[in-house]
N, CA, C and O atoms as a CHARMM CRD file, in Angstrom:
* protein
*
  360
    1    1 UNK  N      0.85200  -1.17200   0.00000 PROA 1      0.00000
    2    1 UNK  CA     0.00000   0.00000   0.00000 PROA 1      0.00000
    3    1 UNK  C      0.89500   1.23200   0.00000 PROA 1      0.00000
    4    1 UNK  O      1.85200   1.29600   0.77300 PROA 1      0.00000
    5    2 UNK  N      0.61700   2.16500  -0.81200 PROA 2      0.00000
    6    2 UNK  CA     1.55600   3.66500  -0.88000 PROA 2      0.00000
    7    2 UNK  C      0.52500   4.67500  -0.08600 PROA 2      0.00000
    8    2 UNK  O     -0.38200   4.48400   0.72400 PROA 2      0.00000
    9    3 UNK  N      1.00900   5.65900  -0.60900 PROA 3      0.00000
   10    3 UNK  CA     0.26700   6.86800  -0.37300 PROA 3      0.00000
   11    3 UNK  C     -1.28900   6.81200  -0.54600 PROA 3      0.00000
   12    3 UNK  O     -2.22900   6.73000   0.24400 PROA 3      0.00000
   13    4 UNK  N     -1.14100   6.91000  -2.26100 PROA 4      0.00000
   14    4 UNK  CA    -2.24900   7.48000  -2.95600 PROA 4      0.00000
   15    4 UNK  C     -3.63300   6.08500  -2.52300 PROA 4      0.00000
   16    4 UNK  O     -4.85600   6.14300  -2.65200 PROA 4      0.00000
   17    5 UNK  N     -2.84800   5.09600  -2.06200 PROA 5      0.00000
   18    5 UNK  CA    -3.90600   3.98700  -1.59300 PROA 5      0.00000
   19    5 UNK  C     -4.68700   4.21500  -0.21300 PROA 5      0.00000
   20    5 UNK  O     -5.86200   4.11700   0.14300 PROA 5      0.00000
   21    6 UNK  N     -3.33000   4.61000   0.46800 PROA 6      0.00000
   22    6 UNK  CA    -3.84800   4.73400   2.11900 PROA 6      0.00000
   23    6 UNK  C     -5.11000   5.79900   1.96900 PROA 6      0.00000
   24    6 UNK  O     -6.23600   5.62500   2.43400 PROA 6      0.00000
   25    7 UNK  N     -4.67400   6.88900   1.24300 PROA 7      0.00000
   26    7 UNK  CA    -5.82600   8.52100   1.61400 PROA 7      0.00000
   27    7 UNK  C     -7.14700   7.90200   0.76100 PROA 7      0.00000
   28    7 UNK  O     -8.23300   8.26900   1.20800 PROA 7      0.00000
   29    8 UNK  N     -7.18800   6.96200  -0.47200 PROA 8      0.00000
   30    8 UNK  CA    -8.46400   6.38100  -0.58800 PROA 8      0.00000
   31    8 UNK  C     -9.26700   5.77800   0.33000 PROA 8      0.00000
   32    8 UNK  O    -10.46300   5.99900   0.52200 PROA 8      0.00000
   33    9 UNK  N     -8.28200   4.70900   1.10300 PROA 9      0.00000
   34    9 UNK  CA    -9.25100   3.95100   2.35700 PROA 9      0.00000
   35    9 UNK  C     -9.72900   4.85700   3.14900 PROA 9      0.00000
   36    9 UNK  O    -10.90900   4.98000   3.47600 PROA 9      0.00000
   37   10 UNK  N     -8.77600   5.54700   3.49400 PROA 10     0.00000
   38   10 UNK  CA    -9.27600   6.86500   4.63800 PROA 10     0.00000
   39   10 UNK  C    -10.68700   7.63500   4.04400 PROA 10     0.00000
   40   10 UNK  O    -11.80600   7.61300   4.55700 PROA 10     0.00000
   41   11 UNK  N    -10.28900   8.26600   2.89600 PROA 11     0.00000
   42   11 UNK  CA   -11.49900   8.52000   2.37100 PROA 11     0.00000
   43   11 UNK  C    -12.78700   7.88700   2.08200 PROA 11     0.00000
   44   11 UNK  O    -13.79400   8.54600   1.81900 PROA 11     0.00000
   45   12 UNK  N    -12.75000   6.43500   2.13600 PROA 12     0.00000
   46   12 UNK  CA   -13.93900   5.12500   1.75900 PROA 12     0.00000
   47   12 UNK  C    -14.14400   5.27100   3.12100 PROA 12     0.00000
   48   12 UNK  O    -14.98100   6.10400   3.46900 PROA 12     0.00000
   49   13 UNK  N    -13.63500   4.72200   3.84300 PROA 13     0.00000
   50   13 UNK  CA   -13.97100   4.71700   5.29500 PROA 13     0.00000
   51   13 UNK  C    -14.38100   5.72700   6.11900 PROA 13     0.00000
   52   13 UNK  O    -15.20900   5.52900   7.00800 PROA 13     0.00000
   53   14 UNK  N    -13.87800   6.80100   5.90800 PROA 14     0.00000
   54   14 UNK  CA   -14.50900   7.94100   6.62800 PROA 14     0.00000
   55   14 UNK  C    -15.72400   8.62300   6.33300 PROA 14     0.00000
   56   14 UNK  O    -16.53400   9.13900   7.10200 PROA 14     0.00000
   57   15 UNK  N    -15.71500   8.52800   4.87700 PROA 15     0.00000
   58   15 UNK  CA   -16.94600   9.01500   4.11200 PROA 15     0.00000
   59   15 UNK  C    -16.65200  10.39400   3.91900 PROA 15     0.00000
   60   15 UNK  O    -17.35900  11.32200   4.31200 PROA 15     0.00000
   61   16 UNK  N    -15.28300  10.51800   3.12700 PROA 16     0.00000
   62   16 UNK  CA   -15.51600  11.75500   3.24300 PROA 16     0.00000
   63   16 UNK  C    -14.29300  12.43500   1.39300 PROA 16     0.00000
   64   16 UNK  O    -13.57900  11.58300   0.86300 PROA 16     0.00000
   65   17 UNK  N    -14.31700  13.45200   0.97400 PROA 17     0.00000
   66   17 UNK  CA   -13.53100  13.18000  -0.09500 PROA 17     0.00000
   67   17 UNK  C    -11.75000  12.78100   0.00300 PROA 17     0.00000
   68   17 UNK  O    -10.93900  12.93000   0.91700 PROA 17     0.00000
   69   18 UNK  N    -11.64500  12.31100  -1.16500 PROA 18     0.00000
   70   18 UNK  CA    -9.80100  12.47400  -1.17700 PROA 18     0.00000
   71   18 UNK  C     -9.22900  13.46000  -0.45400 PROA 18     0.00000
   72   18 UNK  O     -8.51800  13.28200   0.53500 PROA 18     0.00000
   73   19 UNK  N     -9.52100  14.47900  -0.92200 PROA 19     0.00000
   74   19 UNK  CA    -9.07300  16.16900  -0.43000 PROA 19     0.00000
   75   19 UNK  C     -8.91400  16.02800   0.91800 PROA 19     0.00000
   76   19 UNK  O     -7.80900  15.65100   1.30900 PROA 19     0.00000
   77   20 UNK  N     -9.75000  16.24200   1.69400 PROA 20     0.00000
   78   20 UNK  CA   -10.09300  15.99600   2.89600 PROA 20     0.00000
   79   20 UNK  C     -9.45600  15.10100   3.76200 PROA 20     0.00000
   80   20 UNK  O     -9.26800  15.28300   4.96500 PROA 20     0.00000
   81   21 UNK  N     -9.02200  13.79500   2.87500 PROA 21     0.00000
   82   21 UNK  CA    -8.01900  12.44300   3.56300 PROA 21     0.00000
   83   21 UNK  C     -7.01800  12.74500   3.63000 PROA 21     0.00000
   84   21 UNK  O     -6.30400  12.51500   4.60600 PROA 21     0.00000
   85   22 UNK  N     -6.61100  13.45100   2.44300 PROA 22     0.00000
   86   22 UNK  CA    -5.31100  13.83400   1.83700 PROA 22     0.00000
   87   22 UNK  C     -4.64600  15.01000   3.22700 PROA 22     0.00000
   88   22 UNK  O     -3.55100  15.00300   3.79100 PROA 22     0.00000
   89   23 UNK  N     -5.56400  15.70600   3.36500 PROA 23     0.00000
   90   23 UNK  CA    -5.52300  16.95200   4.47900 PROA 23     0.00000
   91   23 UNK  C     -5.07500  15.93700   5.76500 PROA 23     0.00000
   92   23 UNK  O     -4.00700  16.25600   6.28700 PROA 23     0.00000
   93   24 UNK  N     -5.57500  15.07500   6.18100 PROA 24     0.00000
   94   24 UNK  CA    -5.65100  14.76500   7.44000 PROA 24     0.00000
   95   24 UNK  C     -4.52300  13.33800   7.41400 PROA 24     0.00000
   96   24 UNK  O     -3.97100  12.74100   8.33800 PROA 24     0.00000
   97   25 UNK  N     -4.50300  13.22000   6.53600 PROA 25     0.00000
   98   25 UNK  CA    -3.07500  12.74100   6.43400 PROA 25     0.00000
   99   25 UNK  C     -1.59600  13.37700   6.83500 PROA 25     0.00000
  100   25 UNK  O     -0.74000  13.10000   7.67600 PROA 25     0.00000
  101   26 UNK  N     -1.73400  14.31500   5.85700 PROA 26     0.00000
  102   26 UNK  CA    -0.88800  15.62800   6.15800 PROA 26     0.00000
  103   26 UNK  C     -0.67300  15.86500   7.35100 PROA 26     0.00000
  104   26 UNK  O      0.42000  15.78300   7.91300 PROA 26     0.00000
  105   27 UNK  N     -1.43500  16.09700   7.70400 PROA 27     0.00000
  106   27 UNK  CA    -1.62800  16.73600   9.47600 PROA 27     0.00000
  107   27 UNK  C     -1.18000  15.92900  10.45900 PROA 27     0.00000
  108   27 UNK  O     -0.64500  16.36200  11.47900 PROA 27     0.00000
  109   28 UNK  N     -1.42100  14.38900  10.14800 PROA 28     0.00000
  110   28 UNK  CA    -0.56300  13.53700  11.30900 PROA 28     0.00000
  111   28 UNK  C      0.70100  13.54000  10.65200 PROA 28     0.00000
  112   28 UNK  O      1.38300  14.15100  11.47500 PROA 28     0.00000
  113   29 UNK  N      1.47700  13.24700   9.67900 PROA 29     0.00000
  114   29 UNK  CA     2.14200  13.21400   9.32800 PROA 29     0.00000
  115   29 UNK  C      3.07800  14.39500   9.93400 PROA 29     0.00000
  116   29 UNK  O      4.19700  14.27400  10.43100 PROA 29     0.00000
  117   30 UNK  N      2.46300  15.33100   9.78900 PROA 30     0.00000
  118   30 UNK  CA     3.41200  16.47700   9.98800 PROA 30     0.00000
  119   30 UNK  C      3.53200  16.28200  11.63300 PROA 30     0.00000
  120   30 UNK  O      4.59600  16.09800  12.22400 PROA 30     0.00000
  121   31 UNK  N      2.43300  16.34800  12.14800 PROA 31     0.00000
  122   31 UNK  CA     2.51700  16.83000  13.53700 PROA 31     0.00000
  123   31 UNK  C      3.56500  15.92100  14.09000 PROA 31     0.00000
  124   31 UNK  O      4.59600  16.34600  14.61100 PROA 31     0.00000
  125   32 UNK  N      3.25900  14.61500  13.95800 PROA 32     0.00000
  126   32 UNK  CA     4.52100  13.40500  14.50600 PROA 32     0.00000
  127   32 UNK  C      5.92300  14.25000  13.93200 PROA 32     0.00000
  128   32 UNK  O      6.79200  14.25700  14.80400 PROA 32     0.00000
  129   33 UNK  N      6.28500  14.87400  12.82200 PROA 33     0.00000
  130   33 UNK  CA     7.22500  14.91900  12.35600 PROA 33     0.00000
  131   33 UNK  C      7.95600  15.97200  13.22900 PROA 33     0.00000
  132   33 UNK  O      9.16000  15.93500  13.48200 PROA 33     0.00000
  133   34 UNK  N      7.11000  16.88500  13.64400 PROA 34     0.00000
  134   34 UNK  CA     7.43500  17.90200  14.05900 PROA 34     0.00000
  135   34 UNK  C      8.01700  17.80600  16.04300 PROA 34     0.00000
  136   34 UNK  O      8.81600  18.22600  16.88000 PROA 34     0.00000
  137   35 UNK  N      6.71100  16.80300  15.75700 PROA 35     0.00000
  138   35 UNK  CA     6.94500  16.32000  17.03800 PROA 35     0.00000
  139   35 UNK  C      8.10500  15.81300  17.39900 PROA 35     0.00000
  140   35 UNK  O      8.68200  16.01500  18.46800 PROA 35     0.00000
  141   36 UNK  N      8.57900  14.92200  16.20900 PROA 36     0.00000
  142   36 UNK  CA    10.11300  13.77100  16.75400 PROA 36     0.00000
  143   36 UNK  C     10.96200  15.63500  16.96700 PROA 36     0.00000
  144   36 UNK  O     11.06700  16.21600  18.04700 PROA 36     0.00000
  145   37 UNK  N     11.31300  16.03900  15.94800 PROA 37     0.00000
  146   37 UNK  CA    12.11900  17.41000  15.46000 PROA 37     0.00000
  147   37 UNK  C     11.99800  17.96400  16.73100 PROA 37     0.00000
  148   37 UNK  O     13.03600  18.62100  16.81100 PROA 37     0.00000
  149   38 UNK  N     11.60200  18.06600  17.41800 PROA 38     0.00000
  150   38 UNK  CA    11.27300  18.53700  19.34300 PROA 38     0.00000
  151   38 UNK  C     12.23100  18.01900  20.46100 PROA 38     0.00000
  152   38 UNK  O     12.88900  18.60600  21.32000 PROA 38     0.00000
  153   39 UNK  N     11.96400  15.85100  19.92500 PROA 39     0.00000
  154   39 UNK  CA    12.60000  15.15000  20.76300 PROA 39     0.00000
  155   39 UNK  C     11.80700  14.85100  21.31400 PROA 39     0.00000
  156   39 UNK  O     12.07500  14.23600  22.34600 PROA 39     0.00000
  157   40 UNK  N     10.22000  15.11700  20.94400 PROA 40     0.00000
  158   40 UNK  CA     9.69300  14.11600  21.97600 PROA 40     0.00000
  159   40 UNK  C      8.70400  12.95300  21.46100 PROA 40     0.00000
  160   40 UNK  O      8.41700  13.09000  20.27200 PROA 40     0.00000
  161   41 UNK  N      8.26500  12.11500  21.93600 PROA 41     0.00000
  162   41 UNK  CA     7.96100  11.00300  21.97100 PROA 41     0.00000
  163   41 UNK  C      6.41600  11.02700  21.35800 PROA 41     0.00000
  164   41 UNK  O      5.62400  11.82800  21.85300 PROA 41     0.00000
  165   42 UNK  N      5.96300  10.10000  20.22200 PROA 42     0.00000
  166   42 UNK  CA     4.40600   9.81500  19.71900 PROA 42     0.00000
  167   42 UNK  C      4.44900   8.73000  20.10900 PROA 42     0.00000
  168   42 UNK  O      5.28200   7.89100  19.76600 PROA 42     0.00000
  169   43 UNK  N      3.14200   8.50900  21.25100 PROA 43     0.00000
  170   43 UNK  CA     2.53500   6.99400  21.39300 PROA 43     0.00000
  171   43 UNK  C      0.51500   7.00700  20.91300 PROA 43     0.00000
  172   43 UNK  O     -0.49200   7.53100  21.39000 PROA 43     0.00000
  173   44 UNK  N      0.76300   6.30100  19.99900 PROA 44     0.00000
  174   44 UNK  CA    -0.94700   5.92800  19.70400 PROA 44     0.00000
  175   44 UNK  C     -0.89800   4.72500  20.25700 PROA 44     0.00000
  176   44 UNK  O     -0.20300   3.72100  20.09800 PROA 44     0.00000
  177   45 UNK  N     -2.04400   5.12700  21.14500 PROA 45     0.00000
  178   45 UNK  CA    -2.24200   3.43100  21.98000 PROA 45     0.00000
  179   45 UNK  C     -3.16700   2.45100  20.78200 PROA 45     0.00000
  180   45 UNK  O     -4.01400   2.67800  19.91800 PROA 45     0.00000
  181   46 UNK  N     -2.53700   1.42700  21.24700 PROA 46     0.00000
  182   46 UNK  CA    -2.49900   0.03000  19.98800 PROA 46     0.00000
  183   46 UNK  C     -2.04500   0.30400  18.97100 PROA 46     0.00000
  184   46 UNK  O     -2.18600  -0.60300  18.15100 PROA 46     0.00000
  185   47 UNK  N     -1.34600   1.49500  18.46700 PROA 47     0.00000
  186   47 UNK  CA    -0.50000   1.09900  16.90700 PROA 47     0.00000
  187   47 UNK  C      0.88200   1.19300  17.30700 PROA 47     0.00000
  188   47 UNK  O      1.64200   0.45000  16.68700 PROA 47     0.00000
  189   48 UNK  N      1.55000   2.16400  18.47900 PROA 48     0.00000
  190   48 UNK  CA     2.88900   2.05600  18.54700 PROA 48     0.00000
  191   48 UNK  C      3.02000   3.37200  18.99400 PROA 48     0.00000
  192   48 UNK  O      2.14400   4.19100  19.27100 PROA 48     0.00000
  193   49 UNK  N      4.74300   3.49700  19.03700 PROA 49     0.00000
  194   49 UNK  CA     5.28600   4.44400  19.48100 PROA 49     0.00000
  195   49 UNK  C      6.34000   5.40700  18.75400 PROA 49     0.00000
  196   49 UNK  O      7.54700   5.20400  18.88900 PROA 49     0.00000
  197   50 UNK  N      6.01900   6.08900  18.25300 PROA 50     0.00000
  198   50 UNK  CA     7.45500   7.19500  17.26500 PROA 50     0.00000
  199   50 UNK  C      8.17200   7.77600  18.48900 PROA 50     0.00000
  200   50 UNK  O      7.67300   8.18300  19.53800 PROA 50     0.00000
  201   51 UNK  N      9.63000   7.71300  18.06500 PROA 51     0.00000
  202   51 UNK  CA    10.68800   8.04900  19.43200 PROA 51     0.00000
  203   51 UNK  C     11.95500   8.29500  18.61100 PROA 51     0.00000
  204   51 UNK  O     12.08500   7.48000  17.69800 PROA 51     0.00000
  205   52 UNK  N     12.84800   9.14300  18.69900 PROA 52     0.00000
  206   52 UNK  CA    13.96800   9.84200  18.20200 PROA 52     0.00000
  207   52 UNK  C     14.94000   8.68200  19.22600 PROA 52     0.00000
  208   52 UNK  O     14.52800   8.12600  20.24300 PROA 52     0.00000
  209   53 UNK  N     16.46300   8.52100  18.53500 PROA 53     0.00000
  210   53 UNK  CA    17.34900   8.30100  19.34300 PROA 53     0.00000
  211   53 UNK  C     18.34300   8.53800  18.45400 PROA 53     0.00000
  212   53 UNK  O     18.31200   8.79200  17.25000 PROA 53     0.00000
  213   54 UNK  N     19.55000   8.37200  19.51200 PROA 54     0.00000
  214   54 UNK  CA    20.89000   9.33500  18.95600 PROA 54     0.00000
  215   54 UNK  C     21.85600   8.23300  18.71200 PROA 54     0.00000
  216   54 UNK  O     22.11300   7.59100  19.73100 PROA 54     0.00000
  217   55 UNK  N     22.54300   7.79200  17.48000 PROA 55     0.00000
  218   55 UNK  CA    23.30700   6.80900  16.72300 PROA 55     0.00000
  219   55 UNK  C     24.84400   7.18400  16.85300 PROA 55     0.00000
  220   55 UNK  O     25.17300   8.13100  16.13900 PROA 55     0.00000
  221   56 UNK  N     25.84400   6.62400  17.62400 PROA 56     0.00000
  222   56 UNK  CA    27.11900   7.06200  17.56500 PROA 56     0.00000
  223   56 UNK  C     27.20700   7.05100  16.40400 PROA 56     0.00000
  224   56 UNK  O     26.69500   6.54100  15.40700 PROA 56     0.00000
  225   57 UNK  N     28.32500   8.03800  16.84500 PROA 57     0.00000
  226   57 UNK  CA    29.69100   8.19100  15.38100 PROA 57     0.00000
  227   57 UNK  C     30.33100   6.45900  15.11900 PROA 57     0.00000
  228   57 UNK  O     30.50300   5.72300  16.09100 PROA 57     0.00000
  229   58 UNK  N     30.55200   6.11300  14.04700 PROA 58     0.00000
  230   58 UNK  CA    31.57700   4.92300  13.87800 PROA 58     0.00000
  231   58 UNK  C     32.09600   4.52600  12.82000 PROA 58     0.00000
  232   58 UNK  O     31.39200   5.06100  11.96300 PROA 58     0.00000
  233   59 UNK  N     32.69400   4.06900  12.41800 PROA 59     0.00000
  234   59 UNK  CA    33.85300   3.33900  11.07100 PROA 59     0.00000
  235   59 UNK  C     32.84000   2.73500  10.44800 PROA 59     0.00000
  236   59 UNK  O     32.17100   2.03700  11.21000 PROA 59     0.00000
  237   60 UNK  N     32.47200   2.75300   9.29800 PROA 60     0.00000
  238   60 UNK  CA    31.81800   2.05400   7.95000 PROA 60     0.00000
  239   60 UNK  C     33.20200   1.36600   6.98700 PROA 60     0.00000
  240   60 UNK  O     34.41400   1.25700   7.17200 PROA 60     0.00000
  241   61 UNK  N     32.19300   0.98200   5.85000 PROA 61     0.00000
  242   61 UNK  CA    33.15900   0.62600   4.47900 PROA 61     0.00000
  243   61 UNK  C     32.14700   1.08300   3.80700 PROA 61     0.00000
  244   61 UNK  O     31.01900   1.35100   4.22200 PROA 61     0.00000
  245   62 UNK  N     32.80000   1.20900   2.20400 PROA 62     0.00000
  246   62 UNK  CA    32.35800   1.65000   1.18200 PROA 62     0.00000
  247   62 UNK  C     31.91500   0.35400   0.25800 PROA 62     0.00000
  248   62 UNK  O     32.70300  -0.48700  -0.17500 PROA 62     0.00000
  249   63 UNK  N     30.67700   0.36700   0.07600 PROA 63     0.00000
  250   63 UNK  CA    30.71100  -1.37400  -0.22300 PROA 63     0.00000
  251   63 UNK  C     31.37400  -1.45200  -1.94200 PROA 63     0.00000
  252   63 UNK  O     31.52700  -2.41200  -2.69700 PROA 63     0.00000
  253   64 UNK  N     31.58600  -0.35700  -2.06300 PROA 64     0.00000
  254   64 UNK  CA    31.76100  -0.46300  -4.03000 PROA 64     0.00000
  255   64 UNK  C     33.09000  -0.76500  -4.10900 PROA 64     0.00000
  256   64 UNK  O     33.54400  -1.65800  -4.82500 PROA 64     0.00000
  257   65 UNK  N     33.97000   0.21500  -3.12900 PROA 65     0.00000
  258   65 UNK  CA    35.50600   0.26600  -2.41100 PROA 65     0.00000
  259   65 UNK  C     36.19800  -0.48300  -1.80100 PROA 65     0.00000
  260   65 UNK  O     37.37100  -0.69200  -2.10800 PROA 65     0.00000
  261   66 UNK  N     35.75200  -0.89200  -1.06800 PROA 66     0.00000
  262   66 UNK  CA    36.11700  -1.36100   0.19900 PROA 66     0.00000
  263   66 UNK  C     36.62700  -0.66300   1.16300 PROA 66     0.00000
  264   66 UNK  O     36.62400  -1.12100   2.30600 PROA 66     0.00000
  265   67 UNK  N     37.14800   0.54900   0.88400 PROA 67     0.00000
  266   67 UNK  CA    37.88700   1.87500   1.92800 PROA 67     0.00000
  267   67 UNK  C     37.15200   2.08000   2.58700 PROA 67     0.00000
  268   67 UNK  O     35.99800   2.23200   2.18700 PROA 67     0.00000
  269   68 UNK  N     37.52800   2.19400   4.09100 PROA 68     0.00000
  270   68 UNK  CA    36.90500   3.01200   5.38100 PROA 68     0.00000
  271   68 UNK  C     36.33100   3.96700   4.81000 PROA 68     0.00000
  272   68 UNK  O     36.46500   4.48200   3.70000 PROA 68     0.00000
  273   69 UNK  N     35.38200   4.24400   6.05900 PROA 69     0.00000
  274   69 UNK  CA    35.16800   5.64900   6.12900 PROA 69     0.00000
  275   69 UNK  C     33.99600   6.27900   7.57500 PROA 69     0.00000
  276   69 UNK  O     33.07100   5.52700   7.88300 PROA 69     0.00000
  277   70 UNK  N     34.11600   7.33800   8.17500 PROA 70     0.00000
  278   70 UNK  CA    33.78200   7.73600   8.94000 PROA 70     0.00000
  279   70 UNK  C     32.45800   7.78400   8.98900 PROA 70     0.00000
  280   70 UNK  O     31.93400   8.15400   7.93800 PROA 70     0.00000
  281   71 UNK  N     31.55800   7.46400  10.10100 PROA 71     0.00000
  282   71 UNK  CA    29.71500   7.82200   9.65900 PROA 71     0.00000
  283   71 UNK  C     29.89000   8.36200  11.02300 PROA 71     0.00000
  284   71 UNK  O     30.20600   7.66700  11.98900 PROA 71     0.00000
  285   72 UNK  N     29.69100   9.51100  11.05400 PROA 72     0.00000
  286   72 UNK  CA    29.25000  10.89800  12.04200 PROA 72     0.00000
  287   72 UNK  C     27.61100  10.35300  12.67100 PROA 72     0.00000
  288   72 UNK  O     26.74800   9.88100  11.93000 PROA 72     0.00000
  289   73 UNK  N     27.46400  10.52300  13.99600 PROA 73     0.00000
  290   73 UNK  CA    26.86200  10.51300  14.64000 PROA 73     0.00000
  291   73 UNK  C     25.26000  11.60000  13.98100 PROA 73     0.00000
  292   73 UNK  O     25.22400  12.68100  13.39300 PROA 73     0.00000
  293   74 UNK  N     23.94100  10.47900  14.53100 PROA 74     0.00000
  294   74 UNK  CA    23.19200  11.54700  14.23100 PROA 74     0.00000
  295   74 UNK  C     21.68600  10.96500  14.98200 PROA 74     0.00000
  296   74 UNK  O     21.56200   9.83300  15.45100 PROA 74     0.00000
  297   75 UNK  N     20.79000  11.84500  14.96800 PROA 75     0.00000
  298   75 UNK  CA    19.36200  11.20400  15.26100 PROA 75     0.00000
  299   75 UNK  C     18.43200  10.64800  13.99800 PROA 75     0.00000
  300   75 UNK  O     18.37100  11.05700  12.83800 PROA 75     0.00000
  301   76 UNK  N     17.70000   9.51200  14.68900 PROA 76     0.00000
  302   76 UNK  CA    17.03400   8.80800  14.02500 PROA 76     0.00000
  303   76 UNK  C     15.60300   8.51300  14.61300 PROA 76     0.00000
  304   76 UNK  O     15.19900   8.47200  15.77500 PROA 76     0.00000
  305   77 UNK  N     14.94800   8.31000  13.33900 PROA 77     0.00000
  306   77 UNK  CA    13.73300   8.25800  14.08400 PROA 77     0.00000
  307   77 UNK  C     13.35000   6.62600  14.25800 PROA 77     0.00000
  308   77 UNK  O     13.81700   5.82600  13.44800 PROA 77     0.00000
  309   78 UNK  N     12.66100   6.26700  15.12100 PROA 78     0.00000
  310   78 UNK  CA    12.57900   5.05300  15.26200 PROA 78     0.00000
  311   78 UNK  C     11.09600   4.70700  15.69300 PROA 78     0.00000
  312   78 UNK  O     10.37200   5.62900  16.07100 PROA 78     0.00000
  313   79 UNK  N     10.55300   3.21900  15.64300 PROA 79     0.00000
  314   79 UNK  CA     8.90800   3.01400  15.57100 PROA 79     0.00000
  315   79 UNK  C      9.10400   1.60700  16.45600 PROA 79     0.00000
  316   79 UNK  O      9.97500   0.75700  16.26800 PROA 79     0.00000
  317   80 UNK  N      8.40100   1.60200  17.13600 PROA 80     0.00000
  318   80 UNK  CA     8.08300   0.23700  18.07000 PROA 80     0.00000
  319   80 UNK  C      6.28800  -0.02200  18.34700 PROA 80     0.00000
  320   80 UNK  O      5.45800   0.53300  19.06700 PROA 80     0.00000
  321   81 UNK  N      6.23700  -1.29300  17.24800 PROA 81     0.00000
  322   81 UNK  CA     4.84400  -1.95600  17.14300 PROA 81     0.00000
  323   81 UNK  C      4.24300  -1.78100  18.57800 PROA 81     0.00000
  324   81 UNK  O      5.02400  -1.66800  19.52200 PROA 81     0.00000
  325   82 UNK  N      2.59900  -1.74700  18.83100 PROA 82     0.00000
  326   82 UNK  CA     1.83700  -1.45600  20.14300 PROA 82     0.00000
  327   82 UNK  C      1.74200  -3.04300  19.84700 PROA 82     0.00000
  328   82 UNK  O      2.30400  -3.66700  18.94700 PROA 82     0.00000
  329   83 UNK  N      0.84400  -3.53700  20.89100 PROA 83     0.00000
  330   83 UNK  CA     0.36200  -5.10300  21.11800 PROA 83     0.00000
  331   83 UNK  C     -0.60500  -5.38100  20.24800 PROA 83     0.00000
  332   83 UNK  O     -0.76900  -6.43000  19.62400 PROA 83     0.00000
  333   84 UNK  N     -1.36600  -4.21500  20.22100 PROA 84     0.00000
  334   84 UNK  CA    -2.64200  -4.55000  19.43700 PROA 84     0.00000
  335   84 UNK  C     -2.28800  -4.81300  18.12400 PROA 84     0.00000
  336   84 UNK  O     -2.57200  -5.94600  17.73800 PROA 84     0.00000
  337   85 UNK  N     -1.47800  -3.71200  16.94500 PROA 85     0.00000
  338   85 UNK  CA    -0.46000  -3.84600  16.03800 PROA 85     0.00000
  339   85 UNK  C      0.13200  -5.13700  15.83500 PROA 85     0.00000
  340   85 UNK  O     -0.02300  -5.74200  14.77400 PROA 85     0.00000
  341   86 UNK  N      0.63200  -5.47700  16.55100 PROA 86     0.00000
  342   86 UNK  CA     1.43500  -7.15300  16.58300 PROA 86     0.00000
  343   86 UNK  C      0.79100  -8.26000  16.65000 PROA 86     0.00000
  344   86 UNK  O      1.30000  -9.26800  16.15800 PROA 86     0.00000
  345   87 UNK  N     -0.53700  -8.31500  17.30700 PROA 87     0.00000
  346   87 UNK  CA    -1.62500  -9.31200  17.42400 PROA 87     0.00000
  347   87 UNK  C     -2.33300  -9.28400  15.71200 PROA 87     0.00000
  348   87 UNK  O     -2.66300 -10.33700  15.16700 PROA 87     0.00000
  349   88 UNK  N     -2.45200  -8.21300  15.17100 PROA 88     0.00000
  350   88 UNK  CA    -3.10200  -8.34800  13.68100 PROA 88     0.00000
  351   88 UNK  C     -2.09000  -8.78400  12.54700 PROA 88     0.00000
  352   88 UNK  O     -2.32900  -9.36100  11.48600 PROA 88     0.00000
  353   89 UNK  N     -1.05300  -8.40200  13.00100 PROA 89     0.00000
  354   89 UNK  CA     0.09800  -8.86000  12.00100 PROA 89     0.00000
  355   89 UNK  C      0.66100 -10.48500  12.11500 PROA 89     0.00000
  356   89 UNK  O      1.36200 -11.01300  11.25300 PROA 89     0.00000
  357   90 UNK  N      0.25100 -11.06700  13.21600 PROA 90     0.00000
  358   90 UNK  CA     0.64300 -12.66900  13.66400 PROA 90     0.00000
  359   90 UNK  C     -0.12800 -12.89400  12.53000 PROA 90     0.00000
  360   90 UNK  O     -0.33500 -14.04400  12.14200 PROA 90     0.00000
């Protein structure tokens, strides 16, 4: 499922137009986004949890190369399935 699939269901299901799905898509999208960009934490109870964490610096390879090379430390965003989430996916 992509994009343009998800804001249809939303829209079938909600009863309401594309436009409108499309909007409220947007809007979580952003807000979580903005939210991690803060540092702080999205939990929707039964789908999961959006949470930032911070990735040392450390030594890579170049897989084309084989030469080292440095990967600089940075934040990442990260997702951990709720129960309910994990019970539909078994």
């Amino acid at each position: 499922m992509n994009k343009g699939d998800l804001i249809k269901k939303i829209a079938s299901d909600a009863k309401i137009t594309k436009g409108q799905a499309s909007s409220a898509l947007e809007s979580v999208t952003n807000t979580i986004g903005g939210s991690l960009k803060k540092g702080e934490r999205v939990t929707l109870i039964g789908f999961g949890t959006f949470s930032v964490v911070k990735r040392a610096a450390r030594k890579g390879r170049n897989p084309q190369t084989g030469k080292p090379l440095n990967i600089s430390a940075r934040k990442v965003a990260k997702f951990k399935a709720g129960a309910a989430l994990q019970k539909k996916v078994k």
